[in-house]
N, C-alpha and C positions, 0 to 999 in steps of 0.2 A: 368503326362503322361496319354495319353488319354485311354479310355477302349479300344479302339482298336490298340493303342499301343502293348495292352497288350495280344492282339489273337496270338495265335498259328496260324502261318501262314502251306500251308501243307509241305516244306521244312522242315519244325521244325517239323511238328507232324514225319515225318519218323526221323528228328536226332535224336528226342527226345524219338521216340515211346517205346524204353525199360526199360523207366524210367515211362512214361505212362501206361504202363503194370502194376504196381505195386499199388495195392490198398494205400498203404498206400501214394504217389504221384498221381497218374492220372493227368487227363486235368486241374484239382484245382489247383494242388500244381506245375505244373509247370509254369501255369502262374505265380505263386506266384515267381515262381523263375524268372521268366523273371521281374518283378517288383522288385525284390532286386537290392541294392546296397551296395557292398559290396566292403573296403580296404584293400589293402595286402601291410602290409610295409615289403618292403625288396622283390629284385627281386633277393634275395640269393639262399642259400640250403634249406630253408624251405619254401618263400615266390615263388619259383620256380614252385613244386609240389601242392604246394595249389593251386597258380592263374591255373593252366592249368586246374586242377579236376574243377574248378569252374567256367570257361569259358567252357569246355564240359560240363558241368550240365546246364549252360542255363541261367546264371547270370547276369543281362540284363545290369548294368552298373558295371564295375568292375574298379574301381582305381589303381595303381600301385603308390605308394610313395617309392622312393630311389634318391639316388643324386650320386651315385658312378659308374666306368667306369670297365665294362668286363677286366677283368684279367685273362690270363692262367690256374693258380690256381684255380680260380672260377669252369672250366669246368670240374671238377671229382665231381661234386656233383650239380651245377646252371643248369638245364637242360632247362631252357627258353633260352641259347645262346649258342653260335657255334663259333669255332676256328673263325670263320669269324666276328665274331663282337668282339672281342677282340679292346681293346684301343676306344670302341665306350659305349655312355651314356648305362647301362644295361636298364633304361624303352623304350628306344629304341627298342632294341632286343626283351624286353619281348611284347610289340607293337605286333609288328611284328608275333612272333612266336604264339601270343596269340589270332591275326586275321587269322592265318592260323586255328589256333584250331577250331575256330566259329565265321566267322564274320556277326553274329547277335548279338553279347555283343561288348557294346560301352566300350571301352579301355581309362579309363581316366588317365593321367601325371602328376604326382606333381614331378618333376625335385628336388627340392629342398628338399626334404624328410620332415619328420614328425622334427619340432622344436617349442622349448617351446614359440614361437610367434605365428607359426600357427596350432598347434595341437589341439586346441579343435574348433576353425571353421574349421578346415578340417572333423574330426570325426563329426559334425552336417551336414557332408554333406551324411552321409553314415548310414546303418542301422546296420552295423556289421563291427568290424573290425579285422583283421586279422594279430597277433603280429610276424613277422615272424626276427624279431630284433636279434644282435648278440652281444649285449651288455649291462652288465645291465643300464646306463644311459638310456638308449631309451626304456630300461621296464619299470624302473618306470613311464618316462614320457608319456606312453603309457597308462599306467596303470591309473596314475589319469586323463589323456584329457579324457580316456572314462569314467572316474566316472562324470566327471562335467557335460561330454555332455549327458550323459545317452544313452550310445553307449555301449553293449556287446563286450566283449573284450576274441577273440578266442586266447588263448596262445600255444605257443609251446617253444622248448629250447632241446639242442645238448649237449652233451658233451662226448667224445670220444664213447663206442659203447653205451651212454643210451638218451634217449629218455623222456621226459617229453610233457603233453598237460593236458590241463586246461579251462573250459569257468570260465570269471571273469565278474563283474557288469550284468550281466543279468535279474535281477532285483534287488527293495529295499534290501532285505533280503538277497542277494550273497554276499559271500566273496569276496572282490578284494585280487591283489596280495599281495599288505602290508599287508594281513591279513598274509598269509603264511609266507611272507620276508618284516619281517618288515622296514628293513634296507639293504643294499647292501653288503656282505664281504668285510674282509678287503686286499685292494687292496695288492695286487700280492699274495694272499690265495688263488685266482681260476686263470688261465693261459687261454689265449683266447684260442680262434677254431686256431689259428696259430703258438702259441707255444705248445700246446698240441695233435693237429691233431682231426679228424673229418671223421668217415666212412661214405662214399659217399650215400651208399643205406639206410643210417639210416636217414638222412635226405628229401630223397622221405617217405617213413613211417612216421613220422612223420609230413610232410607239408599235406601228403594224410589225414590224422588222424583228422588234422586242416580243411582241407577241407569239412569231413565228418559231421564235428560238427556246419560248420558253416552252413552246406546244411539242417541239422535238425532243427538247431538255427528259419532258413526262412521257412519250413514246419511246425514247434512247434509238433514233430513227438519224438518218440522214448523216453529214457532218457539220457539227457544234462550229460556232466563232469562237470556241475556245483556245487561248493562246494566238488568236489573231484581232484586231482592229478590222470594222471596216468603215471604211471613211466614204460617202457620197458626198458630189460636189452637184449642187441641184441647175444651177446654172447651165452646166455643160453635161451633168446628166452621169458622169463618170465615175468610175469607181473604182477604187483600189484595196489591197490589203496590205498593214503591214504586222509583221509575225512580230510578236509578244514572247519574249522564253519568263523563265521562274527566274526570276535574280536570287543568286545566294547571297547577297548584301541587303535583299529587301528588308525593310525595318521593321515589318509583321511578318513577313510568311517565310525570311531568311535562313540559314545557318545561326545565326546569331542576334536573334530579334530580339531589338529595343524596347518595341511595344508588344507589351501582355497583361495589360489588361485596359479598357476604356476610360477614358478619365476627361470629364465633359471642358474643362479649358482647350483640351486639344484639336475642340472641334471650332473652334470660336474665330473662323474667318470672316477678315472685315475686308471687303474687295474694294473700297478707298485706298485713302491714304499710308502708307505705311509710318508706324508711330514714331519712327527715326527721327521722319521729316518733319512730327505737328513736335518732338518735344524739342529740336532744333530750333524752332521758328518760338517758343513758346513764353520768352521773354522779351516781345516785342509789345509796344504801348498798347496793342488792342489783342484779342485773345484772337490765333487763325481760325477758329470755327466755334459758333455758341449752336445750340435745337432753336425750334422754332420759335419756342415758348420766349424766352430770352430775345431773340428777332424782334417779336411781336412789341414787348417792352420800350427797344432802343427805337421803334418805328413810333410808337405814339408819342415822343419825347420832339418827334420831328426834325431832327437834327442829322438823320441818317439819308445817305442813297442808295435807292435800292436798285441792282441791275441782275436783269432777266438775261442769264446767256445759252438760253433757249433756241431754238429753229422756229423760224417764225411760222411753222405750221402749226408747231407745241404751243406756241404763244395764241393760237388762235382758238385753243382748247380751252385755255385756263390762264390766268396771269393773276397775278397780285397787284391789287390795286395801286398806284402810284408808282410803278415800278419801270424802269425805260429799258428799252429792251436793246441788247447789243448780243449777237449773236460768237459764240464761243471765237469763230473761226477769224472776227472782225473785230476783235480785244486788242490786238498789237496798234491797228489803226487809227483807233479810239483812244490811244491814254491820256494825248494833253486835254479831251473835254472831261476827264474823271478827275473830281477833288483828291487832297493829300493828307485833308485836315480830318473832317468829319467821318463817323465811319461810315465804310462804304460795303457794304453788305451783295453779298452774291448769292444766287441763287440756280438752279436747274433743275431738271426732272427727280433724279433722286440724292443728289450731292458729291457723285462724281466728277464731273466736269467743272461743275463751281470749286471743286475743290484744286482742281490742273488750273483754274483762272488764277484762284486767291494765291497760288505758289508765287503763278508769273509776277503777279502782281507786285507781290511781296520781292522780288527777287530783281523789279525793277522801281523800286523806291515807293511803292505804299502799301508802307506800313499799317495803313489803318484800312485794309483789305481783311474783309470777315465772309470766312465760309458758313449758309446756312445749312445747316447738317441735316440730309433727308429732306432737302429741295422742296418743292411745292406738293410733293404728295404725302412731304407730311405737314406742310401746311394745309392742307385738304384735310386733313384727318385729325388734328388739332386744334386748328385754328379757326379755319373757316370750311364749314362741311360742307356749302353750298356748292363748292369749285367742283365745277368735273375731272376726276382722275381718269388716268389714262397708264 
């Protein structure tokens, strides 16, 4: 980009003038912000609130990496999109809502999101990037593309009212994430953002937070979350830090690293069941979990029951036809009205909790307990498209 690329045009100096005003930015540090280029993966709840603070800062190329389409759901907490772009690609919308914000920042697309083929030439295309992910597969794999690329790695992470942000790889001497998590939990130990839920305004806080660190990250102003955590608890308002060093046993960024080079099975976390448990169980009369497709099957045979173990406020959203609703918590209560014979088919929001049921189940003598795999939203999306997801 050329140095005059890089002029504050006078448009910009009025957008920009209150950022201007601030010794510690002035006419320097905002060009400097206009020469950044900065990634936001995830045009989610966190990836939302960051692009927008960083598109009004002045960021002269900003990328957008997701591959997923606006959902209802989304709008209590995604605020780059609007009832109106529902069932449309989200970098779309965020496009869009992100050239109304300022359009002097060039809006770049990567449709296909961050994957262990193109994530580390995608992060050598950028100077900073910005983890706005909602699951740990796409952390870690975030986490090492920016160690190789030597791409600062702005972290955040949700989970009911707390709040987590973090800078990683920002130089030799930073901790990355596998310093702190070395390894991922074990799957169905943590429950997504959709069978656990997610306050809407805790993710503006937290994207805003990401945005702030990455605006300093491009100034080299203030002091970095580098090497620290910081954890907000929204409830009580609180906040703490806890300090991050470099593990010399880290498995990428160690003395002795294991991992050098990407290799896409490694990112392949299932936050279910762990496979111990289903190949365990896996010689029992009926199979512990068949898709939906397969469901659909053993339900027109009529021979099957089907149980919703839903909250009956979920149940009020969407239910599968025929289906008797016993809610997770009121399973133990219920088992001498549940058959032993026919099979008895389970079901919830995405197929975690049917799947904690079908164990019980199984573990107190029925056998013929079936997990539906990917719950009613992917009967929604399968079966019958008419259901409202949530």
């Amino acid at each position: 980009m050329s140095s005059s690329a890089n002029t504050l045009h006078s448009e910009e100096l009025s957008r920009y003038s209150r950022h201007i005003l601030l010794d510690e930015i002035g006419m320097h540090g905002q060009e400097s912000l206009k020469r950044a280029r900065v990634l936001v993966i995830g045009a989610g709840g966190l990836g939302s609130p960051a692009a927008m603070y960083l598109a009004a800062a002045g960021i002269g190329v900003l990328g957008i990496a997701d591959f997923d389409k606006v959902e209802l759901h989304n709008l209590q907490r995604q605020l780059l999109h609007g009832t109106s772009d529902v069932d449309n690609l989200k970098t779309e919308s965020a496009r869009s809502r992100l050239r109304d914000i300022n359009p002097h920042v060039s809006v770049v697309l990567h449709n296909s999101g961050v994957t262990p083929e193109n994530a580390t030439s995608l992060f050598d295309q950028y100077d900073i990037v910005v983890d706005g992910s909602d699951n740990f597969g796409s952390r870690y794999l975030n986490n090492d593309a920016a160690y190789f690329s030597n791409t600062p790695l702005v972290f955040g992470s949700i989970f009911k009212f707390e709040g987590q942000v973090s800078v990683f790889n920002d130089n030799p001497e930073a901790p990355c994430y596998r310093c702190l998590f070395p390894d991922p939990p074990p799957p169905g130990s943590v429950p997504s953002c959709g069978e656990a839920g997610v306050l809407g305004a805790l993710c503006g806080i937290i994207g805003s937070m990401q945005a702030l660190e990455t605006i300093k990250q491009v100034l080299q102003i203030g002091e970095s979350l580098s090497g620290e955590l910081l954890v907000l608890e929204t409830l009580s308002m609180r906040t703490r830090k806890l300090k991050i060093k470099k593990d010399p046993h880290c498995p990428l960024c160690g003395t002795a690293p294991e991992i050098e080079i990407i290799r896409s099975e490694s990112y392949q976390y299932n936050c279910d069941i762990a496979s111990s448990d289903t190949e365990i169980m896996a010689n029992e009369p009926y199979p512990i979990e068949i898709d939906v497709s397969e469901a659909n099957q053993i339900l027109q045979t009529g021979k099957a029951v089907l149980i919703d173990v839903r909250e009956p406020y979920e149940q009020e959203i969407c239910k599968i036809e025929g289906s008797s609703q016993i809610p997770l918590n009121t399973i133990p209560a219920n088992l001498d009205k549940l058959p032993t014979s026919d099979p008895l088919m389970i079901y919830c929001h995405h197929g975690s909790r049917s799947m904690q049921v079908t164990q019980y189940l199984r573990k107190n003598g029925f056998t013929n307990a079936i997990n539906i795999a990917g719950g009613i939203d992917a009967w929604a999306r399968e079966i019958d498209t008419n259901l409202q997801r949530y």
